[in-house]
Residue, then its C-alpha position, 0 to 999 in steps of 0.5 A: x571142369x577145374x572144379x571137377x579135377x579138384x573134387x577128383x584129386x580130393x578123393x585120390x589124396x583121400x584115398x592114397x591115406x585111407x588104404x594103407x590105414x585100413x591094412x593096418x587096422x585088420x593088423x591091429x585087430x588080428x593083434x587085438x584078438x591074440x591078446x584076448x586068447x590068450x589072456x582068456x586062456x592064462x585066466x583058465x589056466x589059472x583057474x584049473x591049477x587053483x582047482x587042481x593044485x597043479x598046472x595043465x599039461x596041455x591046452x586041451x586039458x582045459x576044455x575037460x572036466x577035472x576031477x581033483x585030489x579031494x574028489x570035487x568036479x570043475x570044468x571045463x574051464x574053456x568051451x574050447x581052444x581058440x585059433x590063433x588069428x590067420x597067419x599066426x602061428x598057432x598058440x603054445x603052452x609051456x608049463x614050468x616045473x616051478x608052477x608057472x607057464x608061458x603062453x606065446x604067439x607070434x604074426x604080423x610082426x609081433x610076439x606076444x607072451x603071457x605072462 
């Protein structure tokens, strides 16, 4: 019977670490995936101002094929715009008139921008 309460307060102590790590991982992930989006999307947005000589106006603009001044076709340069991870909100895109942008996100108590 001794033996049998030690293995049961094992798996409780086990338990009482394992739970609150698990709700940090899907933290960390939800993270992990906005990083991911919105360097996929910087990389695009890049490319299409290289192409185009001149920055997006819109997210959605990506996800076109653009035709630029010299009359050459390219695109799309997203297949789509991805979701911001649940309970973030949803991505923006701000284009400067200096011709740089910021991409910004924010959840899980975090704010991420880019660049």
């Amino acid at each position: 019977l001794v033996e049998l309460m030690i293995v049961v307060a094992i798996i409780g102590i086990l338990a009482a670490i394992a739970i609150p790590v698990y709700g940090n991982v899907q933290a960390r992930a939800r993270i992990a995936k906005a990083h991911a989006d919105m360097r996929a999307m910087a990389s695009s947005i890049s490319i299409y101002a290289a192409h185009m000589g001149t920055l997006a106006a819109a997210l959605a603009d990506l996800t076109t094929t653009a035709v630029n001044s010299q009359g050459q076709s390219a695109g799309p340069f997203l297949s789509a715009v991805p979701a911001a991870p649940t309970g973030w909100s949803a991505y923006a895109y701000t284009p400067n008139a200096n011709g740089t942008f910021v991409l910004t996100a924010a959840g899980d108590s975090t704010t991420i921008t880019v660049p």
